[in-house]
N, C-alpha and C positions, 0 to 999 in steps of 0.2 A: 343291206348295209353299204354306205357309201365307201368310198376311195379313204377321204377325209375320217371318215369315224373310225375305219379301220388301224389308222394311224396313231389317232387317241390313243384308242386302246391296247396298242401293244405297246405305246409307252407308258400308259399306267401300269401294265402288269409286267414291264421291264422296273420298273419303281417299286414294286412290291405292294402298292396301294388297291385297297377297294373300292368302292365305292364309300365307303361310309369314310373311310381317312380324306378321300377326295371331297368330299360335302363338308368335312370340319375344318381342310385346310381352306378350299375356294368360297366356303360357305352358303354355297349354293345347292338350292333343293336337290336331291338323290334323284327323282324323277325327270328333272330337268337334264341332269349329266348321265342316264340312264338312255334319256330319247336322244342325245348328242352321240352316243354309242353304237344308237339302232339308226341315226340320222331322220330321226322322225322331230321334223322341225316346227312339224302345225300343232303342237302340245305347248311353244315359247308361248308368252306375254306377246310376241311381234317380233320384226327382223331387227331388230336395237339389238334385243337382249339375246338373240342367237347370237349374234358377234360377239357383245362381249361376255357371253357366256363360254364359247369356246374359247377367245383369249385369255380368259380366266384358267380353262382347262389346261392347254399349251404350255401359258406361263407352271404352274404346278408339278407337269410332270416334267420336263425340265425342254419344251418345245420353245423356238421362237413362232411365236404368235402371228405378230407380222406378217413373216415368210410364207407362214401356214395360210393366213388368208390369203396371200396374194394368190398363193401356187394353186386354191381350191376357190377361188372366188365364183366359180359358178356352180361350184355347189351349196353356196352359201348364199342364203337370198339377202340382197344389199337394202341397208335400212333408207326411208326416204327424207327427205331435208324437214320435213312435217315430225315428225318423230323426232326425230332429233331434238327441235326446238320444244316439244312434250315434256321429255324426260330433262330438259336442262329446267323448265319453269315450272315444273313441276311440284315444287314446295312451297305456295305463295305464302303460306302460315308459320313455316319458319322465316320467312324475310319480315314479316312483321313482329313475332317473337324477336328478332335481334333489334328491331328500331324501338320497340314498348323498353327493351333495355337497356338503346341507347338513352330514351327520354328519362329512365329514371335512375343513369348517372348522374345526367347533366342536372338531377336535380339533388341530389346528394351530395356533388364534387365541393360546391359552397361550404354546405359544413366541416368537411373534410378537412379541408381548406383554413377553418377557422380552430379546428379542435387540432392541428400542427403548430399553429399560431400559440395557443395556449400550455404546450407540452414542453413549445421551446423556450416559452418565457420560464416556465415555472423549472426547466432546467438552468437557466441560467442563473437564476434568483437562488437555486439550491448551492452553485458551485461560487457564487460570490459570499456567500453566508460561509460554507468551508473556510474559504479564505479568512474570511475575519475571523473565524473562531481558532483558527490553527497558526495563527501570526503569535509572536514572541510577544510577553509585557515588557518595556523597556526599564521601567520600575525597578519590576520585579529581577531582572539582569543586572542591573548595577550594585543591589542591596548582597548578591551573592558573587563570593569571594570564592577565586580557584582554589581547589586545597591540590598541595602537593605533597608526594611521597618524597624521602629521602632513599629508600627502598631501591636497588638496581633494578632494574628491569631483566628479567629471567630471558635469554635468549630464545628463539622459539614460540615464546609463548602470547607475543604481539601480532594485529592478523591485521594487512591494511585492507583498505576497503577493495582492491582488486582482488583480493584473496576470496571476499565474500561475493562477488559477484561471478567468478568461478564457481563457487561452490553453488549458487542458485543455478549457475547454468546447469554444470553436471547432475542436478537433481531433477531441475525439466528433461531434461536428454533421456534423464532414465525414468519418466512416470509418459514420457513419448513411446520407447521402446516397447514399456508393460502394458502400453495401452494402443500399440498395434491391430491393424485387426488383421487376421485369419481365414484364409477359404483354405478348406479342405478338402480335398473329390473325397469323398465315398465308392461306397457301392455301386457297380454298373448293371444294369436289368433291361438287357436288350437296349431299345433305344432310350431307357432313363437313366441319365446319373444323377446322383447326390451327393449335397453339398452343405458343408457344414460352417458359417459364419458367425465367427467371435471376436472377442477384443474390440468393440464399435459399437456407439447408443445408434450412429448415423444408417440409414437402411435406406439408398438412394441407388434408382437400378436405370441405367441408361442402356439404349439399344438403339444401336449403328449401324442404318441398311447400305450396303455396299452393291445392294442391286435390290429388286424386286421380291419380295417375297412375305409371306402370312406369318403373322408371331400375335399369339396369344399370350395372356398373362392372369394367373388367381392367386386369390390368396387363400389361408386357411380353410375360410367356410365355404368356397367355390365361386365367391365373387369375381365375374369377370373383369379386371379391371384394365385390362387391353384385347383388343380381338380384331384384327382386318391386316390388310396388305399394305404393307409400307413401299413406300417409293424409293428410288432411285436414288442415295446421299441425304435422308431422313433420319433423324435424331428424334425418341421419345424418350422424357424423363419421366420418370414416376416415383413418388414419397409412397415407401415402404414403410413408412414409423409405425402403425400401429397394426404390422403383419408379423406372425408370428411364422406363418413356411409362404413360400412363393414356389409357383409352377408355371413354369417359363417351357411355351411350346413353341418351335422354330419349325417352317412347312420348308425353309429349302436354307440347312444350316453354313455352305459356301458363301452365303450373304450377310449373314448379320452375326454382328459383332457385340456379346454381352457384358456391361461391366458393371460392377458392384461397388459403388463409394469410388468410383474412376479405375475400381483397379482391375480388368477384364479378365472372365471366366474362362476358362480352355474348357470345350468341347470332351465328355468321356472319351466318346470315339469320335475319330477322325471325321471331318465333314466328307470327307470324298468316299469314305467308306459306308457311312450312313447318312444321307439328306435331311429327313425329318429324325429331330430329336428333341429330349423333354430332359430339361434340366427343376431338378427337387432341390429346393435350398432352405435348409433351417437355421433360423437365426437364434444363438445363444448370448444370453445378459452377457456381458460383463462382471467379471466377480470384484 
């Protein structure tokens, strides 16, 4: 075992990680971060993917990466300018998958184009036609005659129109208040809390990396619908509307920042006292 792998892994088992939490967060094969441990490096794909497989590793358990290679560089064998250029051209079948779909924008965008054309005429034609039909007959106004009361007028019982638009305010104010929404922590279980979301049809989950670090995301039936490492001052949104619970898994929770409808989750436990954590969140109707 080298200098360098000894290192790994006394900060992964200072992190409290196995190997199997290490493969979910860095998502890299267990065999792969097994021979990083024993420093047996002729098991890699090639010397690319030793480096940033141990970057990967470093980053995780809470190492700078960097520093690590620089200070172990010759125990780490250096990838060559040939590889390099491999792994960056490496997908020549999605670069054409993205131009097959730029050609059959640009062949769409025209009708697009024409069926906006046709939505705003025929709105316009709807709101002139209102008009006409909601204008006064001048006719029919002259033929009717004000009738008036002799009758006082009851004090109190007259309401000018500022009075009614008062009373429409104070009635949105309060169908805003009753239709608030709600996080509630739950229950804590070890590194999961749960969280209970109500008063909101809206299920919109944003996630703010404030450094580097892995967050997964499922829903219900265990669809993945986030999974990798976010970068440096990265923002992902995600339309929740047709999830009934989400499982929000954070690999280094001092980094990212969860919010629910903009309104941000606090952490059951403390980031600095727990790293990786798993937030359970159930979303209830509106009654």
């Amino acid at each position: 075992m080298t200098e360098l792998a000894t290192r790994l892994k006394e900060a992964r088992t200072a992190k409290g990680y196995s190997l199997d939490d290490l493969q979910e967060i860095t998502k890299i094969q267990k065999r792969y971060l097994a021979g990083i441990e024993e420093g047996n490096y002729s098991m890699m794909p090639g010397p690319f993917y030793v480096r940033a497989f141990i970057k990967q590793y470093a980053d995780a358990v809470g190492l700078d990466s960097d520093e690590l290679l620089e200070s172990y560089k010759q125990e780490v064998p250096s990838s060559t300018t040939e590889e390099v250029r491999h792994s960056i051209t490496s997908s020549p079948s999605r670069s054409r998958s993205l131009s097959k779909s730029s050609n059959q924008l640009g062949d769409i965008f025209p009708m697009i184009v024409v069926a906006l054309f046709i939505i705003i005429g025929i709105v316009i034609f709807w709101v002139f036609y209102q008009n006409i039909a909601n204008k006064p007959d001048p006719a029919a106004s002259d033929t009717e005659q004000p009738v008036s009361l002799d009758e006082p007028e009851t004090k109190g019982e007259t309401s000018s129109p500022d009075d009614s638009e008062k009373e429409e305010t104070a009635e949105e104010e309060i169908l805003v208040e009753e239709t608030k929404q709600t996080i509630e922590m739950g229950t804590i279980d070890g590194e999961t809390t749960n969280y209970s979301l109500s008063g909101s049809d809206t299920k919109s989950l944003k996630i703010v990396a404030r450094g580097r670090a892995w967050v997964g995301v499922q829903n219900q039936s265990g669809v993945e619908l986030l999974g990798r490492e976010l970068a440096e001052g990265e923002t992902v949104t995600l339309d929740l509307s047709d999830a009934q619970t989400a499982r929000i898994r954070v690999g280094a929770a001092p980094q990212i920042d969860v919010f629910i409808n903009d309104e941000k989750v606090e952490y059951g436990t403390p980031p600095t006292d727990r790293v990786t954590q798993n937030m359970m969140i159930q979303f209830t109707k509106p009654q």
